[in-house]
C-alpha positions in Angstrom: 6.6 -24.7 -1.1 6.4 -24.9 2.6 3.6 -23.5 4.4 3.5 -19.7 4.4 1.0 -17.1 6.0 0.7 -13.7 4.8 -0.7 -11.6 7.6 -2.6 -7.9 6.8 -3.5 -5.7 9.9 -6.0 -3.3 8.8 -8.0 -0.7 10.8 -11.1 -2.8 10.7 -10.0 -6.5 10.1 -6.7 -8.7 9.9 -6.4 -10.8 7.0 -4.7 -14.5 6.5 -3.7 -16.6 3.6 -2.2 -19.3 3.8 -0.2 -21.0 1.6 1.6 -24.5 0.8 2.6 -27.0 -1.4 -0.7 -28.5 -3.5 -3.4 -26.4 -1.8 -5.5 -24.1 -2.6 -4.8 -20.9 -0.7 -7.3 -20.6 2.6 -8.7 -17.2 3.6 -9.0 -16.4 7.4 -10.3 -12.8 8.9 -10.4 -11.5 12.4 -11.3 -8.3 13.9 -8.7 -6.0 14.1 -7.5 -5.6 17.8 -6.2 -1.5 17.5 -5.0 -1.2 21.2 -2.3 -3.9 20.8 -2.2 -5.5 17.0 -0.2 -8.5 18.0 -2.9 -9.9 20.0 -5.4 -10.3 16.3 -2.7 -12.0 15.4 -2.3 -14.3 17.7 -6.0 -14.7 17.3 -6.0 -15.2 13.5 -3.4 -18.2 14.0 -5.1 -19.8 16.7 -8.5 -19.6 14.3 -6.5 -21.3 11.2 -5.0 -23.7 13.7 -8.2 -24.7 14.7 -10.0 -25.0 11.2 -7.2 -28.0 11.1 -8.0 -29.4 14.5 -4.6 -28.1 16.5 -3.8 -26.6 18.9 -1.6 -23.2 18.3 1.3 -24.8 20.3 1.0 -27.8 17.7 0.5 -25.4 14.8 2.8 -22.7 15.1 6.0 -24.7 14.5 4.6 -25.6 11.5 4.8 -22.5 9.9 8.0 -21.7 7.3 7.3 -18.2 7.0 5.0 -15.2 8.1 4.8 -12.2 5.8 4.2 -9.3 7.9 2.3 -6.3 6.9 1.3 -3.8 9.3 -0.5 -0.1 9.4 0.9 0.4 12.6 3.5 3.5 11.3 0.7 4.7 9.5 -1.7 5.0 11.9 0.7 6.8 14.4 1.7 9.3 11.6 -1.9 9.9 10.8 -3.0 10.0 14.4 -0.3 12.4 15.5 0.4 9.6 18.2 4.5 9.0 17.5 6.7 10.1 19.8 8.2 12.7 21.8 11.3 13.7 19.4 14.2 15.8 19.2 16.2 17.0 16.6 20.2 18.1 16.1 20.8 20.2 12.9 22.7 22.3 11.2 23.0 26.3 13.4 20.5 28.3 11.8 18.3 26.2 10.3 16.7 24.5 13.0 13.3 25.6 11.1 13.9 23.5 7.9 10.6 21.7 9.1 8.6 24.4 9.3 8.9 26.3 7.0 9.7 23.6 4.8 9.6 24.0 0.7 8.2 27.7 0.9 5.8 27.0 -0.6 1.7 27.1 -0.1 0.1 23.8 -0.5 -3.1 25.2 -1.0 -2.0 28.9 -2.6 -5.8 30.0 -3.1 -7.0 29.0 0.1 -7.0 32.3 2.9 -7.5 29.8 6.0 -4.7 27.3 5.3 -2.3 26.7 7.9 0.8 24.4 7.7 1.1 21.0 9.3 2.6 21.1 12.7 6.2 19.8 13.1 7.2 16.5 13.6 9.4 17.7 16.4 8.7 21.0 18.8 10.8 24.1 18.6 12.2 24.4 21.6 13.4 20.3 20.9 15.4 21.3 17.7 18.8 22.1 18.3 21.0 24.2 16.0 24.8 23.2 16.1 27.6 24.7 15.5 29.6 23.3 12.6 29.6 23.5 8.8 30.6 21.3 5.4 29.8 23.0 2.2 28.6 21.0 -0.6 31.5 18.6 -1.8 32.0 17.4 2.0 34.7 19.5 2.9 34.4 20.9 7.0 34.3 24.9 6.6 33.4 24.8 10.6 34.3 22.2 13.1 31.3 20.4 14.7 30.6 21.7 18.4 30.3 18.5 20.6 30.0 20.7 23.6 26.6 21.8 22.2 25.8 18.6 21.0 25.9 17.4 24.7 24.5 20.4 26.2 21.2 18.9 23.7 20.9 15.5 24.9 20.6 17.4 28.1 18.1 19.0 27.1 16.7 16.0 25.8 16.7 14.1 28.4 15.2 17.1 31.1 11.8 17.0 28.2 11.2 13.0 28.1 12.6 12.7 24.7 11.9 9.2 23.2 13.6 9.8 19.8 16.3 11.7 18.6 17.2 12.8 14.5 20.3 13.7 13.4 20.0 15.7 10.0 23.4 18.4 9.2 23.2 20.5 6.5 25.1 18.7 3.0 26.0 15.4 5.5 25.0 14.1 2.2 28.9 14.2 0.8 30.4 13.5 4.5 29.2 11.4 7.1 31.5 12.5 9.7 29.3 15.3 11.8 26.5 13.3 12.1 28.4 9.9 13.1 30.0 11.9 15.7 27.1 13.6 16.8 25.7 9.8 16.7 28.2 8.8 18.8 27.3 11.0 21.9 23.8 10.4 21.5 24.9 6.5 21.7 27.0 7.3 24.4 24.8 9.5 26.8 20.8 8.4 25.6 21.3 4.9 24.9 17.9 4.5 25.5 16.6 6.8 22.7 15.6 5.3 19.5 17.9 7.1 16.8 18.1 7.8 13.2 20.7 9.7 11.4 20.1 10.9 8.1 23.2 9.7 6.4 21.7 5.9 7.3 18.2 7.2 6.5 18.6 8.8 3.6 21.9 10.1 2.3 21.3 11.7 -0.9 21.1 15.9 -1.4 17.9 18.0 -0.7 17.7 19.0 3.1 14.2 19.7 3.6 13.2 16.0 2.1 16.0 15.0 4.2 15.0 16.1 7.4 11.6 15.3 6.9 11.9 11.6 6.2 14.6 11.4 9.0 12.2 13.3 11.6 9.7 10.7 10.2 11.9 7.7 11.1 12.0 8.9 14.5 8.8 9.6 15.0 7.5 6.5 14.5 10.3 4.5 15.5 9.6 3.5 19.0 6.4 2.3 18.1 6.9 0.1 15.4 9.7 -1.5 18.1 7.2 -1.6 20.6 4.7 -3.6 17.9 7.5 -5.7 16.8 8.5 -6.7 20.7 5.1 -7.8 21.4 4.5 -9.4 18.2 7.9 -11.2 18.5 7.0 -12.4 21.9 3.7 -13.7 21.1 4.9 -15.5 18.3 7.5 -17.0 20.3 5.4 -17.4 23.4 3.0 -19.5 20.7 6.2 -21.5 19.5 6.7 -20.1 16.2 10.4 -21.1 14.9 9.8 -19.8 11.3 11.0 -16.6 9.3 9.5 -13.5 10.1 9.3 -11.0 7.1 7.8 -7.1 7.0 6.1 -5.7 4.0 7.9 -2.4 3.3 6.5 0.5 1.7 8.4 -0.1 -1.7 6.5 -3.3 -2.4 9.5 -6.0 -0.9 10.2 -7.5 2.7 12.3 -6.8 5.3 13.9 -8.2 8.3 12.7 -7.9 11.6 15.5 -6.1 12.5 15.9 -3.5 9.7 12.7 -2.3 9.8 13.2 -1.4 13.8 16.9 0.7 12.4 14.7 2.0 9.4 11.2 2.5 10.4 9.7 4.7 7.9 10.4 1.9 5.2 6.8 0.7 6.7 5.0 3.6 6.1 3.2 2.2 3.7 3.4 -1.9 4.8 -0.5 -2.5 4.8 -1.2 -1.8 1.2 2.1 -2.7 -0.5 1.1 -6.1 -1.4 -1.8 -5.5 -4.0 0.2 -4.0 -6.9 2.2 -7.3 -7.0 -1.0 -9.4 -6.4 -2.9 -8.0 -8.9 0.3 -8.4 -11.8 0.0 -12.2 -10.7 -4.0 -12.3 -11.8 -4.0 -10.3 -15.0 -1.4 -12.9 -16.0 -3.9 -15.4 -16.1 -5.1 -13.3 -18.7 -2.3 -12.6 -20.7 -1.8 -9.0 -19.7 1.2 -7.4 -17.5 -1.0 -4.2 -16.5 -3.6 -3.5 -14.2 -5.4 -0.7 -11.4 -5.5 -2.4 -8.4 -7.9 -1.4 -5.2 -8.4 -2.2 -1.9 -11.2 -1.2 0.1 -11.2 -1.8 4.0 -12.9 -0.7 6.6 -11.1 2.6 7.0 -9.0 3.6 3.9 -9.3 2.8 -0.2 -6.1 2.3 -1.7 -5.5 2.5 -5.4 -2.3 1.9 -7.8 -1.4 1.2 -10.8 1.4 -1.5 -12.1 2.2 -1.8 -15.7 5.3 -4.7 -15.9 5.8 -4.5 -12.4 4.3 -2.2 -9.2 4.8 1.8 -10.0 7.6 3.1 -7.7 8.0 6.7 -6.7 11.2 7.9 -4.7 9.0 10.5 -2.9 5.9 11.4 -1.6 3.6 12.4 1.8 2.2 11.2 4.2 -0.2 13.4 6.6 1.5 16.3 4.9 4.8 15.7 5.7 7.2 15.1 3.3 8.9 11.2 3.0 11.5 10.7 0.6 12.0 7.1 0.6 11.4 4.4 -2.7 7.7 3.5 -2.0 4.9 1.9 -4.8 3.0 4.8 -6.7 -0.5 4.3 -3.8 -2.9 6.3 -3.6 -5.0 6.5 -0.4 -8.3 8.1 0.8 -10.6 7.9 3.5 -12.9 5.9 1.8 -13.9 2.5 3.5 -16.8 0.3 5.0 -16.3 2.2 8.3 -16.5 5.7 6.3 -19.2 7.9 8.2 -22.1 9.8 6.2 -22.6 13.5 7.4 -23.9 16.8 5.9 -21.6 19.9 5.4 -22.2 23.3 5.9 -24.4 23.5 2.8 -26.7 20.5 3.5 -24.8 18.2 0.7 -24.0 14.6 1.4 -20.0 13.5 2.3 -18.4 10.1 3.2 -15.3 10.3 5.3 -13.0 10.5 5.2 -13.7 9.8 9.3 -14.2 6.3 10.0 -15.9 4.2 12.6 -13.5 1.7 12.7 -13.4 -1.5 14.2 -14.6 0.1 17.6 -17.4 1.2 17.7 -17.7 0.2 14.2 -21.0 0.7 12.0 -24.2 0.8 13.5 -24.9 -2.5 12.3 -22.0 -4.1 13.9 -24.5 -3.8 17.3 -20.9 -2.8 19.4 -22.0 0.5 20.1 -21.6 2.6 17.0 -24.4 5.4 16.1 -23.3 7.3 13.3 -23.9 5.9 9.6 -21.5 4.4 7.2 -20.8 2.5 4.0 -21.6 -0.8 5.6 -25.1 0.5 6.8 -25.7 1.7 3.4 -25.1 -1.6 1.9 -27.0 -3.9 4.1 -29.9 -1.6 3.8 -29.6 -1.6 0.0 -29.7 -5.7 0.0 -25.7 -6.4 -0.7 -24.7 -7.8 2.6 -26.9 -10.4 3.8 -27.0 -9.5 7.9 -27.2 -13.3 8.4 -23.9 -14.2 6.6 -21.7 -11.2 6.8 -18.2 -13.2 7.4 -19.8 -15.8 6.7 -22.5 -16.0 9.5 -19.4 -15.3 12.3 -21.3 -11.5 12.6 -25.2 -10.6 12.7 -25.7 -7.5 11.1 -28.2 -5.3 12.5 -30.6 -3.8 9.5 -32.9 -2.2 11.9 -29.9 -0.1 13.7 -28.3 0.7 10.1 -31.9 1.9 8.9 -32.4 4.3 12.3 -28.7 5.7 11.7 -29.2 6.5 8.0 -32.6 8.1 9.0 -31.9 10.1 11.7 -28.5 11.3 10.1 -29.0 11.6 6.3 -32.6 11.2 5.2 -34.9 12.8 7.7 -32.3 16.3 7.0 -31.7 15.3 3.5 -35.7 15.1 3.1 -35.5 11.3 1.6 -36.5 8.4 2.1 -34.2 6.0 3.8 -33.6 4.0 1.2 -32.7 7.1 -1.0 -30.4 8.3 1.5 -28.8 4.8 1.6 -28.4 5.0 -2.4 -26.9 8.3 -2.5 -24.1 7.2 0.4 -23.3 4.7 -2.1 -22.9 6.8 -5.3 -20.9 9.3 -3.1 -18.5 6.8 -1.6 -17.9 5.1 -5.7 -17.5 8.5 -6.7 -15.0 8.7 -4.3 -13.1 6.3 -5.0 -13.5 6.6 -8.7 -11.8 9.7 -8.0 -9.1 8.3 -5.9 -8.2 6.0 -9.4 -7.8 9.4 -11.2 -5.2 10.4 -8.9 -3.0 7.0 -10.2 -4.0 7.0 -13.8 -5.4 10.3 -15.8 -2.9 12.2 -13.2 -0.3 9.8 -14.4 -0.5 9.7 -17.9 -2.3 6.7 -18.1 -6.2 6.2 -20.0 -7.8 4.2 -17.1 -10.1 2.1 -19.8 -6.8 0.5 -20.7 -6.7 -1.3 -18.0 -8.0 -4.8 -16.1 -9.9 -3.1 -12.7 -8.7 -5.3 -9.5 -11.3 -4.7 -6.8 -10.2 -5.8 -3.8 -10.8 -5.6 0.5 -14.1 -7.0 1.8 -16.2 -4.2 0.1 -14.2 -3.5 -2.8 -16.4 -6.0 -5.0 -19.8 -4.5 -4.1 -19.0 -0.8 -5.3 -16.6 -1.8 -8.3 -19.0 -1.8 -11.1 -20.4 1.7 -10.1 -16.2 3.2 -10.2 -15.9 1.4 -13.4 -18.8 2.8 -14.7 -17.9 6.0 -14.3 -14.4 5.5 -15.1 -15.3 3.8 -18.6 -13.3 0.5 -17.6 -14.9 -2.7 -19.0 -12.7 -5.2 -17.4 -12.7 -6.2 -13.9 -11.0 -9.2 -12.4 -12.1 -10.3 -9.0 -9.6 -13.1 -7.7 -11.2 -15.4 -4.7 -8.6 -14.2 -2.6 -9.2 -10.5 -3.7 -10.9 -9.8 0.4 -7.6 -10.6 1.3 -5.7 -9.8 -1.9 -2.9 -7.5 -0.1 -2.3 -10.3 2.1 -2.3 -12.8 -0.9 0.9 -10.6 -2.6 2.9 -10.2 0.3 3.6 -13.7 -0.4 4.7 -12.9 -3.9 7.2 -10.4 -2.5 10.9 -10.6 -2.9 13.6 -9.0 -0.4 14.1 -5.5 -1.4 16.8 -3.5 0.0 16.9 0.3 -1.2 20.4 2.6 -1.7 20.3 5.8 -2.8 23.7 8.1 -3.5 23.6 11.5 -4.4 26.2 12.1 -7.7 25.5 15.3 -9.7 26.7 15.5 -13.1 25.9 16.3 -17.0 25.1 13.2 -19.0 27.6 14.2 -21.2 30.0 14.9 -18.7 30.0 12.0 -16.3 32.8 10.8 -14.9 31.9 6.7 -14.8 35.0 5.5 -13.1 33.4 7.6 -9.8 30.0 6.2 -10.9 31.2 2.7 -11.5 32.7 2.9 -7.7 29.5 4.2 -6.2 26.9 1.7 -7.6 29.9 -0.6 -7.0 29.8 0.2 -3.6 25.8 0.1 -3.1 25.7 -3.4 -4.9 27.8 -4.8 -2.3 26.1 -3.8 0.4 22.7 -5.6 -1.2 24.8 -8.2 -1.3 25.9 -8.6 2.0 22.2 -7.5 3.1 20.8 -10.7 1.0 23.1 -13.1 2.0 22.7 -12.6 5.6 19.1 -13.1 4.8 20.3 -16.4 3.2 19.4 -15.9 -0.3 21.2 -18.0 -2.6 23.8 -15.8 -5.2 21.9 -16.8 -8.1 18.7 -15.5 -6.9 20.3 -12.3 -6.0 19.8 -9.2 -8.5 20.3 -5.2 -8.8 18.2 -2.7 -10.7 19.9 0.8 -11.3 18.2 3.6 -11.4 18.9 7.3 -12.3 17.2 10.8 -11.2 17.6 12.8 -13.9 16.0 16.2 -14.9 16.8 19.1 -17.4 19.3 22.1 -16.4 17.6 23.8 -14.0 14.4 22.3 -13.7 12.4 21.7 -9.7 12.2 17.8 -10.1 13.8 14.7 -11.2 12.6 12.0 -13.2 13.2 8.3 -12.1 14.5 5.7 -14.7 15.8 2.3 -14.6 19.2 2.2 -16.4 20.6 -1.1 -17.5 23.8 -3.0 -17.1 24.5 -2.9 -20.9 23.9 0.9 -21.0 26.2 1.4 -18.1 28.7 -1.2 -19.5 28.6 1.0 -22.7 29.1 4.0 -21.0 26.7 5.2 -23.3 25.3 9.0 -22.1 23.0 9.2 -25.4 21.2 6.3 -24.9 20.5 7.5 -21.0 19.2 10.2 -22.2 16.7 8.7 -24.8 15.7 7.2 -21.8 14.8 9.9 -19.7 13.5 12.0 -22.7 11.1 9.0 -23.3 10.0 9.2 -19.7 9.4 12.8 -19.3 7.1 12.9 -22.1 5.4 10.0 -20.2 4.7 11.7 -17.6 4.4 15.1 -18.8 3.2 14.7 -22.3 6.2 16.5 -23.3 10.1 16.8 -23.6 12.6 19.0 -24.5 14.9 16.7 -26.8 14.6 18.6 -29.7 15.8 21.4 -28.1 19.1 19.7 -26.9 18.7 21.0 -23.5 21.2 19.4 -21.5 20.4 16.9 -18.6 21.8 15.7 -15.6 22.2 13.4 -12.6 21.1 14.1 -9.3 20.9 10.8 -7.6 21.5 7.1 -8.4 20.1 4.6 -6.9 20.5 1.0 -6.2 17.9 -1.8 -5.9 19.3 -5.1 -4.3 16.3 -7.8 -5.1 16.3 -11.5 -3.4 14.0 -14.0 -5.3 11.8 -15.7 -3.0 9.4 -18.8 -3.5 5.7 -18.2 -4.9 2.7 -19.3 -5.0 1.4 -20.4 -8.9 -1.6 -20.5 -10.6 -4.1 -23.0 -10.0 -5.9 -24.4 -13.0 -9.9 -25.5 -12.6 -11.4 -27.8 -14.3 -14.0 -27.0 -17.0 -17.5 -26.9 -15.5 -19.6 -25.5 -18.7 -21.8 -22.0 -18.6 -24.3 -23.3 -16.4 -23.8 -21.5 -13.1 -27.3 -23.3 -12.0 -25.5 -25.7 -9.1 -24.3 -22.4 -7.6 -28.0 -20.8 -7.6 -28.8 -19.7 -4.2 -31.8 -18.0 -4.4 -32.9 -14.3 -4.9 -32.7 -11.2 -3.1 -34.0 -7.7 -3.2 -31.1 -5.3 -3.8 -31.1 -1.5 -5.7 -29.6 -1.3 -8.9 -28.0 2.1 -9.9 -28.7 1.8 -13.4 -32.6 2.0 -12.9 -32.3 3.7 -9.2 -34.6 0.7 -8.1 -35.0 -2.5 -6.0 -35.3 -5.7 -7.7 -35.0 -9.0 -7.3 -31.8 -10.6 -8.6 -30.0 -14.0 -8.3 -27.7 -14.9 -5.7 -24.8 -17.2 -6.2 -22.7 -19.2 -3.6 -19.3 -17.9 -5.2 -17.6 -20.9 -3.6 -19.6 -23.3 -5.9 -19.0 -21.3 -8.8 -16.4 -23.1 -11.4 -14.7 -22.9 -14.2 -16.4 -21.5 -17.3 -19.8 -20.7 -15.2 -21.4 -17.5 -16.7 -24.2 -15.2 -15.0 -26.0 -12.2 -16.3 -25.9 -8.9 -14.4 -27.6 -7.8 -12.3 -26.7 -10.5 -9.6 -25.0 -11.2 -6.3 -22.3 -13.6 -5.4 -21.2 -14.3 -2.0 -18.8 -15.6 -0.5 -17.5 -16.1 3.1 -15.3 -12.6 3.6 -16.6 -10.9 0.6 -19.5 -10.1 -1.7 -19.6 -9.4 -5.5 -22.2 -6.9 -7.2 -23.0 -7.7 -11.1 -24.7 -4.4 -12.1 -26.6 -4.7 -14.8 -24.2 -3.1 -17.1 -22.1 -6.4 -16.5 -22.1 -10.0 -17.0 -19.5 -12.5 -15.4 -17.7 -15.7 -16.5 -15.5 -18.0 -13.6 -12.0 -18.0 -15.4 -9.7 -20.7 -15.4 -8.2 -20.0 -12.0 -11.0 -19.7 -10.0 -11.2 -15.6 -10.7 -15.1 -14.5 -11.2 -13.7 -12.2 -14.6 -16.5 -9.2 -14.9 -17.1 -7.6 -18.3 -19.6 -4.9 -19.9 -21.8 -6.5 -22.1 -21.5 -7.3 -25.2 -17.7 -7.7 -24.1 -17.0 -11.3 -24.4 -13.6 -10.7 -26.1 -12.0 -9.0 -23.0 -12.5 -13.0 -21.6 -11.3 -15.2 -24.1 -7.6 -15.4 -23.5 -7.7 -15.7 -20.0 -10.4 -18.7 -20.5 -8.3 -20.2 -24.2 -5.3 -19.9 -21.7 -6.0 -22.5 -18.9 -7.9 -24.5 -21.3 -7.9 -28.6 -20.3 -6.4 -30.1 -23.9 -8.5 -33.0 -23.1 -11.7 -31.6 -22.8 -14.0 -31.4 -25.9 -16.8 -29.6 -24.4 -14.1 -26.8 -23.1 -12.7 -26.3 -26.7 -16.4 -25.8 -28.1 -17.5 -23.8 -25.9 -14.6 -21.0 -26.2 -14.3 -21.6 -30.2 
């Protein structure tokens, strides 16, 4: 495998791996740079070029591939910082966006208010022009108004305009020719039409993820131009890939057209990543976390990454194919405060990389997760990235004092401790949302921790989750930069085709999946995958007569080949009861189609596992020292063993509670815990008394020709 970088850019830091032939995969961070991305980038690559004694001119045309992930969609959406839109819709409902479903988010709470609009009223333009719901024009389309729009448009500094007509889903034709003028007189504007967006039935999703396109459109091409140019500028010849939302990559190119596909870029690559580590282990499930400075992400993957065909994002809706992630303001950055009643909260406000925490010494007053964990003895302030940063305890104690414990009436190292129960149970919380919520019993399965702080509060979520399994890969500070490198080309199509199960009509069928397979293929072979690496998945939304939502399925060829409607059905009863612990075969209530959907996947080359050698129990040539650190279990300080994680080997044990550092991240063994290095370098945590949950991943790198290895996991 050539050399390949997978490249993270996080609120707080921007992770690196790299990858190649024979090596083991090297871990690079930089501060994140938020006013232009692209330039902690550039930074990151000139750093890894220089841990190899190049220059980036020499280093850069090295590179085969860069796997881009990137939060900048995100952060716009979240920020309210897209831009200035307009909209051209159906006459007389112009208001789709705000009044949206009809529905309360919040139906008990007196002082909620909806999310504001994508787009301002006075920029959403009602045409003239109707098609009723099999296509067919009732109303010609009004050009004139159309133009009398872009007008309008253009008088208001309109950056973006979305075209979205009322059951466009079954005929294109309005909205290409509405397209058309738009092309024609604001060939500047960045554009999205619906029917390229997202051409299945339900306006108000419709609108929404179209208006979403838009709105963060120009600014992903803005990233991507100065990205591009940098890269270029630094003589980078390679492939340039970007981590979409639904766990594959993209071109460059496709995710300017379809912006919203990135909404979700940054996190997308853990669910994979953490498939690839349990497999060490002989399991094909896991919960996977990620912890930055800013956000904690959590998922779940049980075969492969949990996909969801809708979802929301700051509140408004997105109906695109994205992986099942669950995300909270829960990170290193996440500020302590008191509410109105006096009682403690974390976040979900962040200070970021700028001014950061307190201890960071760039400016930052207010306390946060970091602060709480230096002065509770898990960072060391003299190697935090690995001695690159001086952590200031001093500031981190004055913040936590004059914010928390003088009002809280604790001590400061009380106050400290009870930042870091709130922000686990946070986050313990935010797992709920992805398992219980989901039908899933959390204790079932292997806990990735992952981001630079994830290992430090992941024995505190699993203990009050009831999970005894954790696996912490070396990589796992970097773990969503580790899986986009395990990601394949994905390309999403999605056709709206309502019918009875029992009444389909599968030579129409046949010619629409027929029709969206060939377009993955064309897709994938521009992006030069070979044919025989080339696949579809079909999937159906299905739901009973009558019933608010669908439920996703993957159907299969032999099923479809079969034209067998009974079968389909078994398949969707099965997963309703999944996910609603109930279904209504029995009852023979009829089901239909509402959408199928095509998923055109290109294999792509991956990194393997790496076996160790065997290195016996003894961690001792690891042993660092001691240090003072609390312990939740006896609410406490105490002295505990540190360990230098990069000397720790195959088959090394330690007994919790302990530290183990390493250069971007550090692990906290509570004393609930004990911890064995597996066979691919993974530091494998389990309750005690819990030995078993180890054995396979241990018997399943085992040497053959090692004696001592084979006694020691008898």
């Amino acid at each position: 495998m050539a050399l390949k970088i997978g490249i993270d850019v996080g609120g707080t830091f921007t992770d690196f791996v790299v990858t190649r032939d024979g090596a083991e995969p090297a871990i690079f961070k930089t501060l994140s740079t938020p006013s232009d991305p692209s330039i902690a980038v550039v930074n990151g690559l000139t750093d890894i070029a220089a841990s190899l004694d190049l220059s980036l001119a020499d280093f850069a045309p090295r590179i085969d591939t860069i796997v881009h992930g990137t939060t900048v969609t995100t952060n716009a959406t979240l920020t309210g910082n897209g831009a200035r839109c307009g909209l051209l819709t159906t006459e007389g409902v112009r208001d789709a966006l705000e009044m949206r479903r009809g529905i309360r988010e919040e139906q008990y709470n007196n002082r909620y208010t909806n999310v504001k609009p994508l787009v301002q009223r006075k920029l959403r333009a009602g045409i003239r022009g109707r098609l009723d719901r099999n296509g067919t024009q009732t109303a010609a389309l009004d050009l004139e108004q159309v133009s009398q729009a872009i007008a309008l448009f253009k008088r208001e500094g309109v950056q973006a305009v979305s075209i979205c007509f009322m059951n466009s889903f079954a005929n294109a034709a309005h909205e290409q020719a509405a397209a058309a003028l738009v092309r024609e007189q604001m060939p500047e504007a960045y554009l999205s039409v619906s029917t390229d967006v997202l051409p299945s039935i339900r306006f108000y999703e419709r609108i929404s993820t179209t208006a979403l396109n838009s709105y963060v459109g120009p600014k992903l091409n803005h990233y991507l131009d100065q990205l591009v140019a940098r890269l270029r500028q630094a003589r980078f010849q390679g492939l340039l890939l970007i981590m979409q939302s639904n766990g594959g990559v993209i071109s460059p190119q496709l995710a300017r057209e379809k912006a919203a596909l990135t909404l979700l870029s940054g996190p997308a690559g853990g669910p994979g990543a953490g498939l690839f580590y349990v497999g060490a282990h002989g399991q094909d499930r896991c919960i996977t976390t990620d912890m930055g400075g800013t956000s904690f992400e959590a998922s779940v993957a049980v075969g492969s990454p949990m996909i969801k065909n809708d979802g929301e994002i700051a509140r408004h809706k997105i109906a695109l194919p994205m992986l099942d992630i669950h995300t909270i303001g829960a990170g290193g950055g996440s500020i302590g405060w008191l509410d109105e009643g006096g009682m403690l909260r974390m976040g979900p406000q962040s200070a970021g990389a700028a001014p950061g925490p307190a201890c960071y010494m760039q400016g930052g007053q207010l306390p946060t997760t970091t602060d709480a964990n230096v002065v509770l003895g898990y960072l060391d302030p003299e190697f935090f990235a690995g001695g690159k940063m001086k952590l200031d305890v001093g500031a981190a104690r004055r913040a936590i004092e004059e914010h928390i414990a003088k009002p809280m009436g604790l001590s400061i190292e009380e106050a400290a401790a009870g930042m870091y129960r709130v922000a686990c149970n946070n986050m313990a919380q935010g797992v709920r949302e992805v398992t219980i919520k989901r039908g899933f019993d959390p204790r079932e399965f292997p806990f990735i921790p992952a981001g630079g702080a994830g290992p430090i509060h992941s024995c505190l979520i699993c203990e009050e989750l009831e999970i005894p399994f954790q696996i912490i890969p070396r990589e796992s500070s970097v773990l969503c930069a580790f899986g986009m490198l395990m990601s394949d080309l994905k390309h999403d199509f999605v056709r709206t085709f309502v019918a009875r199960l029992e009444r389909i009509d599968w030579e129409k069928l046949g010619l629409i999946i027929d029709a969206m397979s060939r377009e993955g293929v064309r897709q994938l072979a521009e992006e030069r995958i070979p044919e025989a690496r080339r696949s579809n998945v079909v999937t159906f939304d299905c739901r009973y007569i009558k019933q608010y939502h669908e439920v996703s399925f993957a159907v299969s060829d032999a099923l479809l080949a079969a034209r067998d409607s009974a079968a389909i059905a078994r398949a969707f009863h099965a997963e309703h009861n999944r996910l609603y612990g109930y279904s209504l075969e029995q009852e023979n209530t009829p089901v239909e189609i509402i959408n199928v959907r095509v998923q055109a996947v290109g294999l792509t080359d991956k990194p393997s596992h790496r076996k160790e050698r065997w290195a016996g129990a003894d961690a001792s040539a690891a042993l660092k020292g001691e240090r003072r650190i609390y312990i939740p279990e006896t609410q406490a300080f105490a002295s505990v063993a540190l360990y230098d994680g990069h000397r720790m080997a195959y088959g090394n044990r330690i007994h919790g509670p302990a530290m183990i550092e390493q250069e971007t991240t550090a692990i906290f063994v509570s004393a609930s815990f004990d911890c064995v290095v597996d066979g691919y370098g993974s530091f494998a945590l389990f309750r005690k008394g819990r030995e078993d949950l180890v054995k396979s991943g241990l018997h399943a790198a085992a040497q053959s020709d090692s004696k001592e290895e084979k006694e020691a996991l008898a």
